[in-house]
C-alpha positions in Angstrom: 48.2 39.0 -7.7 46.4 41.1 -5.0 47.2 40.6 -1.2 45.3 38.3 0.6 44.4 41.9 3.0 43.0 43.4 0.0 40.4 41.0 -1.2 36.7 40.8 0.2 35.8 37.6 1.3 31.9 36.6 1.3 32.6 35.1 4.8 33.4 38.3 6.2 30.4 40.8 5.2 32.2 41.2 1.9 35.4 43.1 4.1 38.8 42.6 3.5 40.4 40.8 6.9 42.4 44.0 7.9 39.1 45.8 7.8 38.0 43.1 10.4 40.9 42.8 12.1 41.5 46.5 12.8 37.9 47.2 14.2 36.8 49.3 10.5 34.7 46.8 9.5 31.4 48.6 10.8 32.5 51.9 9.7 32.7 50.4 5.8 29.5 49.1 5.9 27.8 52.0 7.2 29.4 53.9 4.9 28.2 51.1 2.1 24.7 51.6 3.6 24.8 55.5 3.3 26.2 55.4 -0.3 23.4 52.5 -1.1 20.5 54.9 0.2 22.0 58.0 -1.4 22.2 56.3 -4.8 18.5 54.8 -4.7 17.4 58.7 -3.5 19.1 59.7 -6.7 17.7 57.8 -9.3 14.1 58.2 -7.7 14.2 61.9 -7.8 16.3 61.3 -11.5 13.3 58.4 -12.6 10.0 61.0 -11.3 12.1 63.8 -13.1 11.9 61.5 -16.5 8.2 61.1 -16.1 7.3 64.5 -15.8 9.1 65.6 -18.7 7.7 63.1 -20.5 4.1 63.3 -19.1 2.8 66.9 -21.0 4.1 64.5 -24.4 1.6 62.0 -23.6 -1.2 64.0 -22.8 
């Protein structure tokens, strides 16, 4: 059974209510964000890397 701190609750951005309650709750979604934008740069680059290996195959 998890403590009703630990859980994210939809009402609440997806934060846990200390998050909220202790002013982080900003700093974890910016820090979501930055993780988010870091992944989808990753499996760009990782997706156009794929296609030109595979591109001299096709021709």
């Amino acid at each position: 059974m998890s403590i009703p701190n630990e859980r994210y609750h939809e009402s609440l951005n997806n934060l846990t209510p200390a998050d909220v309650y202790y002013g982080r709750g900003q700093q974890v979604l910016d820090r979501r964000e930055q993780i988010k934008l870091n992944t989808l740069a990753m499996r760009r680059k990782m997706h156009y890397d794929n296609q030109m290996k595979l591109q001299p195959l096709m021709s």
